[in-house]
N, C-alpha and C positions, 0 to 999 in steps of 0.2 A: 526580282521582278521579271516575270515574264516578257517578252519580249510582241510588240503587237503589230508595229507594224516596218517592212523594208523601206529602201532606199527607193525604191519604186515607187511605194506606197505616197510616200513623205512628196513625191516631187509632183504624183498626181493630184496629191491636193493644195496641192500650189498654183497649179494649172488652171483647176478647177476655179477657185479663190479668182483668181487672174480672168480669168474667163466670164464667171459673173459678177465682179467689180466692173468691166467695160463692158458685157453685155454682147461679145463676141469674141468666137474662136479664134480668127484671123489676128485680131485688136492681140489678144493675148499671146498668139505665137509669135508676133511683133516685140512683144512688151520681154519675152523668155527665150527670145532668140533661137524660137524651133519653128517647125513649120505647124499649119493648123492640122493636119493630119495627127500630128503626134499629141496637139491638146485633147482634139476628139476622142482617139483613143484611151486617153490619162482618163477622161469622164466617161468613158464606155468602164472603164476596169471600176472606177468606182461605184459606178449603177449598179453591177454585175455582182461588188462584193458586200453592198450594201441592201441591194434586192428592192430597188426606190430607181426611180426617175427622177435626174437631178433638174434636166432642162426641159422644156418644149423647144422644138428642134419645128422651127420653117426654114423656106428656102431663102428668105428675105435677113432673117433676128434669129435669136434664141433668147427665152425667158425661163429663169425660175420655177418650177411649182412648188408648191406647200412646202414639201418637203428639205426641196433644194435650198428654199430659202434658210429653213431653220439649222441646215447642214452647214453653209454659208456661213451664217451670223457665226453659231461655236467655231466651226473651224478658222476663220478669221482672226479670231480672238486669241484662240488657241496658236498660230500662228505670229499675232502680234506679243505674245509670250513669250515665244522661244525666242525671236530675235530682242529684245528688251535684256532676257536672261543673259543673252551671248555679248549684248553692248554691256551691261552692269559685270559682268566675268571679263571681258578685255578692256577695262576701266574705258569704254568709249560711253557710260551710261549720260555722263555729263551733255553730250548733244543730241540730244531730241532730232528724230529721221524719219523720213515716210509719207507717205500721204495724210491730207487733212482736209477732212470735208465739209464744210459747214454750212448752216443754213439761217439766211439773215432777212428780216422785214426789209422793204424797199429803205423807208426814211434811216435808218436807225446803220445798214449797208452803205449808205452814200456818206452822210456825215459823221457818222462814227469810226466806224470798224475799215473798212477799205481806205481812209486816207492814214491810217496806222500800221496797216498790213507791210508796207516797205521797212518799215522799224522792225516789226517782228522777223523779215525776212533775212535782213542786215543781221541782225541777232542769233537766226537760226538758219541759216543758210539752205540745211540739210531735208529743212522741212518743205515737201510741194504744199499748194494751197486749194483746194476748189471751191469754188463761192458758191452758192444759189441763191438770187434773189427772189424772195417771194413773198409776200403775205398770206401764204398757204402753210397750217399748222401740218408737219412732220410728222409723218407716221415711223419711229425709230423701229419699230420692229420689221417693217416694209420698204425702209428709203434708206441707204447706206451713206447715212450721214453720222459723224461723229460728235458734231454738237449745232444747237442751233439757239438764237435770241427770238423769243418772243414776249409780247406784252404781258405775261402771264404765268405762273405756274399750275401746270395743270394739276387735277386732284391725280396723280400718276406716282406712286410707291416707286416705279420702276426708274425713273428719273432723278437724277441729282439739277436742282435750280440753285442757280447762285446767282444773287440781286449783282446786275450793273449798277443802275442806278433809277432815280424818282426823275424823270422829265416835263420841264416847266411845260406847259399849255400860253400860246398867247394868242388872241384874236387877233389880227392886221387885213390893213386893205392898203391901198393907195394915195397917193395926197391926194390925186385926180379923183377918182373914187370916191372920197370924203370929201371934198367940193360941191360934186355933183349930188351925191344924197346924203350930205351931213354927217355928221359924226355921233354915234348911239351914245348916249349917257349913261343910260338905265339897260337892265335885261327887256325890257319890254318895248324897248326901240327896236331891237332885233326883229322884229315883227316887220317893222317899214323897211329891212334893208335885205340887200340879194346875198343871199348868204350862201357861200358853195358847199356842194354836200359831199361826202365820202361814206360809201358805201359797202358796206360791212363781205366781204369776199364771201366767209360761209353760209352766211345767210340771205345774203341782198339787202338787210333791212339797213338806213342810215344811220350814223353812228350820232346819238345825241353829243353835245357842245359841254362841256363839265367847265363849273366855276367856282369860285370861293365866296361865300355868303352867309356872315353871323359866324366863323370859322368853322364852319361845313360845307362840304362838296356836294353841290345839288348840279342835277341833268337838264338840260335846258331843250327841249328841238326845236330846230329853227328849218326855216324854208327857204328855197333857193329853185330855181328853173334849171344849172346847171349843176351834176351829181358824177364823180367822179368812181369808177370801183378799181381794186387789184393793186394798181400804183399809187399810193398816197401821196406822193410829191405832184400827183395832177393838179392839186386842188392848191397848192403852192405857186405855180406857175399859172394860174388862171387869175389868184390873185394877183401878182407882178403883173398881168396883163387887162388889170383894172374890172375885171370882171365881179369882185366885190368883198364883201368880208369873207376871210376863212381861220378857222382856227388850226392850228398845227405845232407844233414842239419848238420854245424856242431857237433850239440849235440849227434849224432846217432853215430859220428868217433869220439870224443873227445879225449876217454882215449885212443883210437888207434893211435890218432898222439901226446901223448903225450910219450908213451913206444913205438912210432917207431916202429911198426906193419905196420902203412901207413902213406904216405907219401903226404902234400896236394902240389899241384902242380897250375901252375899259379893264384898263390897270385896275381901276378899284376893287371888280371883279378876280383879281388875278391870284395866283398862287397853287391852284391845282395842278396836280401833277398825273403820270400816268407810268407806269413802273415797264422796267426793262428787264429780263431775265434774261442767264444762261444756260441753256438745259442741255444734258448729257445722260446717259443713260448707266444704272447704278450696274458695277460690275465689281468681282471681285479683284478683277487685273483693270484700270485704267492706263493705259497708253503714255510714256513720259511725252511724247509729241503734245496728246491731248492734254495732260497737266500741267504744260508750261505754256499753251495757250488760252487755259482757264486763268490762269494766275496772273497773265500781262493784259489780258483786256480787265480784269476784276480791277489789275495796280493804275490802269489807265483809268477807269469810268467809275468806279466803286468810290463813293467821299466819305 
């Protein structure tokens, strides 16, 4: 086998790697224990041998282009390779090392996944963690994240989903709340009462109310003067503060309808659920970091 690239070669795209992972020279001669001079230059030889512009270069940032990105993605990969190779050949493969970037919905981040994260860390010491919270679907070819939860599997060949789990739905309001304008029976009581909205991030349009009726899931929209977007635990907290019905995941109200804070209302209705996924992107090397934090949230939330 020929022989492709030096010892030079290997350390400038480490640099490079380093450099747009933080998104700065500096951040990176930090992180490699050299000065920024010597990253700049590491990404000057590789522009030069690859005949591409890796960064846009201000006086402020440096960003990506096209190119740089796609340079990026393989060579990272290609990187998280060799070292996996070198742990699996000094029998270190058994601990999972590295960074771990993930990207989680607000509700699903709070009480799910973050109060489990110290278990995971206890367990793997080796492994850092960075969070995102957002309700903003992940662009994996654009956003350097290694896995992320949402509502949904996209129609995406490129992604690997694996179901967390089916999340209960419950309507609640307040005891105060349901004194003051009664307590719905019917879906069409819904009508007479202030119902809080949440507000769909990609779209702005509100998200209709889903219920169980004749054992089918039918959509319901209901009205409300107060409408919540971005953070879905708004509409949680506005209930708690008697503001009125809202529907959200049992898990997010749990210990509120067990100490009768809130109150969940048309049980009869109830039973719909709303599915959680964990999507990663299909490769032929996955990452042991990332397959042993597929496996402990799937052994945690998967029934």
């Amino acid at each position: 086998m020929k022989r492709q690239f030096d010892d030079l070669q290997l350390g400038s795209i480490e640099l490079f790697c380093l450099a747009a992972e933080l998104s700065s020279f500096t951040a990176a001669a930090v992180a490699a224990g050299v000065t920024p001079a010597a990253v700049s230059r590491s990404v000057s030889r590789l522009e030069e041998r690859l005949g591409v512009r890796l960064f846009v270069r201000t006086t402020r940032q440096i960003r990506l282009t096209d190119e740089g990105r796609t340079y990026f993605d393989e060579t990272r990969q290609a990187l998280a390779q060799l070292v996996d190779a070198e742990r699996q050949i000094s029998g270190q493969h058994a601990t999972p090392a590295g960074r771990l970037r993930i990207s989680l919905p607000t509700p699903y981040a709070h009480y799910r996944v973050l109060p489990v994260l110290p278990e995971f860390r206890e367990r793997y010491p080796e492994v850092d963690i960075d969070v995102h919270i957002s309700n903003r679907n992940v662009d994996f070819a654009d956003d350097t994240y290694d896995l992320s939860v949402r509502g949904r599997a996209p129609d995406d060949s490129t992604l690997i989903a694996r179901k967390l789990e089916d999340a209960e739905m419950v309507v609640v309001a307040t005891p105060a709340y349901l004194k003051r304008r009664g307590t719905p029976r019917t879906l069409d009581d819904l009508l007479a009462h202030e119902c809080i909205q949440f507000e769909r991030p990609s779209s702005g349009r509100r998200i209709p109310w889903t219920f169980r009726q004749d054992g089918e899931d039918i959509d319901v929209m209901t009205t409300g003067s107060i409408a919540t977007s971005e953070d879905a635990l708004g509409g949680a907290t506005l209930a708690r503060a008697g503001a009125g019905l809202f529907q959200t995941y049992r898990f997010v109200v749990e210990q509120d309808l067990r100490e009768g804070t809130l109150v969940q209302v048309l049980q009869e209705y109830g039973g719909s659920t709303r599915p959680f996924v964990l999507l990663y992107p299909h490769a032929r090397h996955v990452s042991r970091r990332v397959r042993t934090f597929v496996d402990f949230l799937v052994d945690k939330f998967s029934a």
